[in-house]
C-alpha positions in Angstrom: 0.0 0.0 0.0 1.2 2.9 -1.2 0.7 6.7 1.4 2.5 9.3 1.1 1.0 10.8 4.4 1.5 9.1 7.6 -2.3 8.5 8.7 -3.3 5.1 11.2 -6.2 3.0 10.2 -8.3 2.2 12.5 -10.1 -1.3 13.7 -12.2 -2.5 16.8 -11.2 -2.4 20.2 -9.1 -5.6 21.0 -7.3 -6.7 23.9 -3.5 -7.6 24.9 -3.8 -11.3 24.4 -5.3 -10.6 20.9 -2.9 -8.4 19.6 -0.3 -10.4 20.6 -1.4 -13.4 19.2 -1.8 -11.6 15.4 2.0 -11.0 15.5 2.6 -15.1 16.6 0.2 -15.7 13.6 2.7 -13.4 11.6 5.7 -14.6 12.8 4.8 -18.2 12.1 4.1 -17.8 8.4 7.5 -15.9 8.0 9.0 -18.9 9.9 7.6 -21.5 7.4 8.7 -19.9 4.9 12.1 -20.4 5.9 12.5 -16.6 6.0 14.6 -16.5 9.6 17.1 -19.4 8.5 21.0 -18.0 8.5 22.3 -17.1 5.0 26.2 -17.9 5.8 27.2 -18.4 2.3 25.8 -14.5 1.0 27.4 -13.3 4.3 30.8 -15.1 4.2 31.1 -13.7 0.7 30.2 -10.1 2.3 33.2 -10.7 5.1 35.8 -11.5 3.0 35.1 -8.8 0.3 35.2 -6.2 3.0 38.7 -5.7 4.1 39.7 -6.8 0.3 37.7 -3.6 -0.6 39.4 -1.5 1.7 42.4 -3.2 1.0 42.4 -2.5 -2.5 41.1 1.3 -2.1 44.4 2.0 0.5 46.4 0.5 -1.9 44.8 2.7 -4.8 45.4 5.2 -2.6 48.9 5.1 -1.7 50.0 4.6 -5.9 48.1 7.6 -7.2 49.7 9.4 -4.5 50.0 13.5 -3.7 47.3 14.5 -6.2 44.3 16.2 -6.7 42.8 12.5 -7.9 42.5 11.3 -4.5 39.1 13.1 -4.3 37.9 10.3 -6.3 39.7 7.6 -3.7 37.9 9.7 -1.0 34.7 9.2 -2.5 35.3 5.4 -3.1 36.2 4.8 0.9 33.1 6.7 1.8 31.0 3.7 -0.2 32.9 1.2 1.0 32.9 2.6 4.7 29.0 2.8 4.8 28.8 -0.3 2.6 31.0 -2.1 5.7 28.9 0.0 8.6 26.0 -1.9 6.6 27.6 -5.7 7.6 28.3 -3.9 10.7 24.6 -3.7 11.5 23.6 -7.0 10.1 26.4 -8.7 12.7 24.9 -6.0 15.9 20.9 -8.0 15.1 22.1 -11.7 15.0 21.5 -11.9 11.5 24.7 -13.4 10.4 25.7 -16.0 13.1 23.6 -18.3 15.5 26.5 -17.5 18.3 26.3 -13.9 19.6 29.5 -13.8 20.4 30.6 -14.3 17.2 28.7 -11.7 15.7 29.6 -9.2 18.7 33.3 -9.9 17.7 31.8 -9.4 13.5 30.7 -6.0 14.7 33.5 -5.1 16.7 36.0 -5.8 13.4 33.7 -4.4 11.1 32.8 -1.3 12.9 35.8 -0.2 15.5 38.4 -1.6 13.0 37.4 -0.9 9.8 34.8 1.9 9.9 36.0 3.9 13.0 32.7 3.5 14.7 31.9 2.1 18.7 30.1 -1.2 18.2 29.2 -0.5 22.0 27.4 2.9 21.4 26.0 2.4 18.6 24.4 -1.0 19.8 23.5 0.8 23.1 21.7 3.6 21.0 20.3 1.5 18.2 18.7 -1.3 20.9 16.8 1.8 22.4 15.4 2.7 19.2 13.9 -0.9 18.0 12.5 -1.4 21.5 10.3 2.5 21.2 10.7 3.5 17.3 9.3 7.4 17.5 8.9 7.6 21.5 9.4 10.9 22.8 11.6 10.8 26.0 12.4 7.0 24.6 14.3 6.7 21.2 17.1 8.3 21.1 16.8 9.0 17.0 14.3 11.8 17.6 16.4 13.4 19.6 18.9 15.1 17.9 21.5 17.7 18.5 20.6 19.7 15.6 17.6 18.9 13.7 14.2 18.7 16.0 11.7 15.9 14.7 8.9 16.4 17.0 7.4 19.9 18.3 8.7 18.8 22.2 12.1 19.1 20.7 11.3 22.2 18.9 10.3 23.9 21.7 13.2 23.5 23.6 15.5 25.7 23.0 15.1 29.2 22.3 17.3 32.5 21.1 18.0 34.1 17.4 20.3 31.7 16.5 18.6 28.4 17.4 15.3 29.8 16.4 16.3 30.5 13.2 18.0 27.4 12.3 14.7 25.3 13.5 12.8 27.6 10.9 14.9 26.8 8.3 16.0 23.3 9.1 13.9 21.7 6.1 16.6 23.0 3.9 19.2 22.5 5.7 18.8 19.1 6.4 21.0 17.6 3.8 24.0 19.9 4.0 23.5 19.0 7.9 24.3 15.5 6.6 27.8 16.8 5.5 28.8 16.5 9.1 27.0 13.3 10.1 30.8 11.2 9.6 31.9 13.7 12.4 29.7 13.3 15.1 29.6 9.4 14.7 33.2 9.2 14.9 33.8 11.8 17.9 30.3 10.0 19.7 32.2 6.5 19.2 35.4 8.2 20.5 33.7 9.8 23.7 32.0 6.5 24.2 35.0 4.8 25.0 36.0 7.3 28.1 32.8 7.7 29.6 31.3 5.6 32.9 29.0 3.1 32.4 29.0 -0.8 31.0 30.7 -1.3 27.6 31.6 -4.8 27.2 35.0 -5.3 26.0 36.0 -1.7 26.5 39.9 -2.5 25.4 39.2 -4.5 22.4 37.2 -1.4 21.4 39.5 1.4 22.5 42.7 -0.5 20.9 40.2 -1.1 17.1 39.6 2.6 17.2 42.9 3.8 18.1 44.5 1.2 15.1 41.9 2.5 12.9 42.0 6.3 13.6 45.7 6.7 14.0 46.7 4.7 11.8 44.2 6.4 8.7 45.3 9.4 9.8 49.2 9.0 9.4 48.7 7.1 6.1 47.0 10.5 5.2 49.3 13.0 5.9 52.3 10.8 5.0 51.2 10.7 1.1 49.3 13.7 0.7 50.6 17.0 1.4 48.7 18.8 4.1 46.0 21.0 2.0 45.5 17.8 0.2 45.3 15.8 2.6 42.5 17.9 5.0 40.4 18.3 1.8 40.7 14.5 1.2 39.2 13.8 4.7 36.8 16.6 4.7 35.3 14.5 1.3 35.4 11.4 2.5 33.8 11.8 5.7 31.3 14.4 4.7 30.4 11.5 1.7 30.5 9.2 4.1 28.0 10.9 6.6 25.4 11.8 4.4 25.6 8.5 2.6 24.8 7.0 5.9 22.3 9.8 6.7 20.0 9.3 3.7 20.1 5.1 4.3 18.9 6.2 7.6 16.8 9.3 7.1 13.4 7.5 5.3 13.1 5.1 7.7 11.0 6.9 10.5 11.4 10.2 10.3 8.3 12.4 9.0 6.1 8.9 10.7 4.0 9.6 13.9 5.8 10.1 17.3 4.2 8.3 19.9 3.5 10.3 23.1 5.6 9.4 26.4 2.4 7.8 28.5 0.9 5.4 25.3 1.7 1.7 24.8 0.9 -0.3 21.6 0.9 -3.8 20.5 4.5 -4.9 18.9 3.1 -5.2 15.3 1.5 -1.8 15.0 4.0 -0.1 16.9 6.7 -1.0 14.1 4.7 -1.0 11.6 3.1 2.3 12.1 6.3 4.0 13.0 8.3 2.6 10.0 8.4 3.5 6.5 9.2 1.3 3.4 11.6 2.6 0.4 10.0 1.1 -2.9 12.6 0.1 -5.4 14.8 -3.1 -6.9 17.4 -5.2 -6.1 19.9 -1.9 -6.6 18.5 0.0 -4.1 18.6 -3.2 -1.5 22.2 -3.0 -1.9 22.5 0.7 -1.9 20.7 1.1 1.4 22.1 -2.0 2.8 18.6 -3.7 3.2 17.3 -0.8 5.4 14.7 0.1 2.3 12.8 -2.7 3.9 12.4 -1.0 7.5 8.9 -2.3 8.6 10.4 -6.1 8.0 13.5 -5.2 9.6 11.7 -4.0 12.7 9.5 -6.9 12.7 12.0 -9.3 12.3 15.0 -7.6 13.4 17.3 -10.9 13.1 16.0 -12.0 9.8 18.9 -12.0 7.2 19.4 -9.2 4.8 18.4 -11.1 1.5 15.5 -12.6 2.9 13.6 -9.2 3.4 12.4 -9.2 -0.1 10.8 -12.1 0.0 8.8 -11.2 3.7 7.7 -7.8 2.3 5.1 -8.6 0.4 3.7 -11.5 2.9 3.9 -8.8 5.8 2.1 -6.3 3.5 -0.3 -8.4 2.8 -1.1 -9.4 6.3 -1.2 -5.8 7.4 -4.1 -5.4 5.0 -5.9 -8.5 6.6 -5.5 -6.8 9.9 -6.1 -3.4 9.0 -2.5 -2.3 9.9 -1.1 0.6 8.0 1.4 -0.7 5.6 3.8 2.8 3.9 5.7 2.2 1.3 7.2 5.1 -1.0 9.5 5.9 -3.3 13.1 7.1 -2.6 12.7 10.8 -3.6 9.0 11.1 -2.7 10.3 9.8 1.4 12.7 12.7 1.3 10.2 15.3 0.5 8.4 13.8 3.0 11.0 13.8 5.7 12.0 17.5 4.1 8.5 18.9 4.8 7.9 17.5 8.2 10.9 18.7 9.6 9.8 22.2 8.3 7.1 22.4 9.7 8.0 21.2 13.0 10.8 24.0 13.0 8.4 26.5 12.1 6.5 25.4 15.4 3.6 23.5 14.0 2.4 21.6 16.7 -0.1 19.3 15.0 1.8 18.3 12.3 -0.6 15.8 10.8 -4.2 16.2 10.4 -4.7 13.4 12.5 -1.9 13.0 15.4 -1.0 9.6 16.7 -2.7 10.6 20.2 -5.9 11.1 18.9 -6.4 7.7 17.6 -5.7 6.0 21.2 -9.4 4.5 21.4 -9.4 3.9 17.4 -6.4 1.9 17.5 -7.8 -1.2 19.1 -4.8 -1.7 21.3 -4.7 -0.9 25.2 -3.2 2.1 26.0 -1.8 2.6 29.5 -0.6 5.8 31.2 
């Protein structure tokens, strides 16, 4: 079902038990369909390709040497980077292994290693965000430094300078992006040196310190120095907003739950999650995430096998009355561009028909 708006349908009143069964009924279609079996040979092809791709790119990097031309290397690393961040979150949701261990360790080589990114905060920050997709005070993806997604957040903070940026944050949303590399690699860096649990702190702190270092001197030792800060300003502003638009369709511009309501598992991801329509290119472009209300449902199920679970899910959200959205690429940015305008410009009912509204129409017990 195709909706460009983020509306809820509505259905009778249920009650826990029944709205937890209709997601056991989902789950065991999916099941016999073989859908949640482990894909080892598509992901040992993935893990050995990715540090031959990086690899290859470093080696690229250092023959071309002290030119101009390494804008086009930069550029390449960026794909590859988000490409491996990808694995990266495959490995963090069990979908690669049986053993969590071993895809704890996957994540740890993939992300701290390879990508320069805390497997440890971004699992801590990611887990927060399946569990309460769109949650004000819950998931931490609506609350953002810069951008405000939800008129709470715009009303914040006030003064000239942060008042005009939320009034114009529709447009700046992308070039925002640009900086996006940044701040994931100084969060996973600050991660490492702040209190609290992170399990296997010194495996962490000695990938990122190899992989930060490390990039760094190669850097500067074949480029010269204005080279060489242009060549990281490229690849890690291409890197950030590659990551950001993979990231950006998927819930933003979707209702935001208030703090004191509760929904059934199924609706809550479903309603909170929005579907990329496209082919087998833009699968591997956005790393599977196209395919967000699966992934949400079925968190563990392997990358390839979200194809084939989209149309069964879609279908059973029309048995069920369930709002299915599924869009286009460009059509979910203009989305995502025009709700984030209008929250800046201090719109507080930014759909016609706000998420808190439909508590009784729902058909799922709401608590406060």
């Amino acid at each position: 079902m195709d909706d460009v708006r983020p509306t809820v349908h509505t259905r009778p009143r249920g009650n826990a038990v029944r709205a937890t069964s209709t997601f056991t009924e989902l789950a065991q279609r999916v099941r016999e369909r073989g859908l949640l079996q482990r894909r080892y040979g598509y992901y040992w092809t993935k893990l050995i390709a990715a540090p031959i791709a990086v690899g290859l790119c470093l080696l690229a990097f250092v023959w071309i040497g002290d030119t101009w031309w390494q804008l086009f290397t930069a550029a390449a690393l960026a794909i590859v980077f988000t490409q491996i961040a990808f694995l990266g979150h495959d490995a963090a949701h069990r979908q690669i292994f049986v053993s969590g261990r071993w895809n704890d360790w996957i994540s740890i080589i993939l992300g701290d290693l390879l990508v320069g990114m805390s497997y440890g905060w971004w699992q801590h920050k990611h887990t927060r965000h399946h569990a309460n997709p769109n949650k004000l005070g819950t998931d931490p993806d609506i609350e953002l430094p810069v951008i405000a997604v939800s008129p709470e957040a715009a009303a914040r903070h006030r003064g000239p300078v942060i008042t005009w940026l939320r009034g114009h944050q529709g447009v700046l949303f992308f070039p925002i992006l640009l900086l996006e590399g940044l701040s994931l690699h100084a969060s996973s860096v600050r991660r490492m040196f702040v209190r609290g649990r992170l399990e296997r702190r010194w495996a962490e702190i000695v990938f990122l310190s190899v992989r930060m270092i490390g990039y760094l001197v190669l850097v500067f030792i074949v480029l010269s120095p204005g080279i060489a800060f242009v060549f990281l300003a490229v690849q890690l502003g291409l890197f950030g907003f590659y990551m950001g638009i993979a990231f950006a369709p998927n819930h933003k511009g979707m209702p935001v739950v208030p703090r004191d309501m509760t929904l059934d598992f199924l609706r809550w991801q479903v309603l909170m999650s929005r579907n990329i329509r496209g082919g087998r290119l833009l699968d591997m472009a956005m790393g599977g995430l196209n395919y967000q209300v699966e992934h949400h449902l079925f968190p563990s199920m392997p990358r390839p096998h979200l194809r084939r679970a989209a149309p069964i899910i879609a279908e059973y959200c029309r048995e069920h009355d369930v709002q299915y959205t599924q869009v286009g690429l460009f059509t979910s940015y203009a989305i995502v561009v025009r709700y984030i305008n209008r929250v800046g410009l201090g719109e507080r009912d930014v759909f016609r028909c706000p998420l808190a509204e439909q508590r009784v129409a729902i058909g799922v017990a709401t608590q406060p």
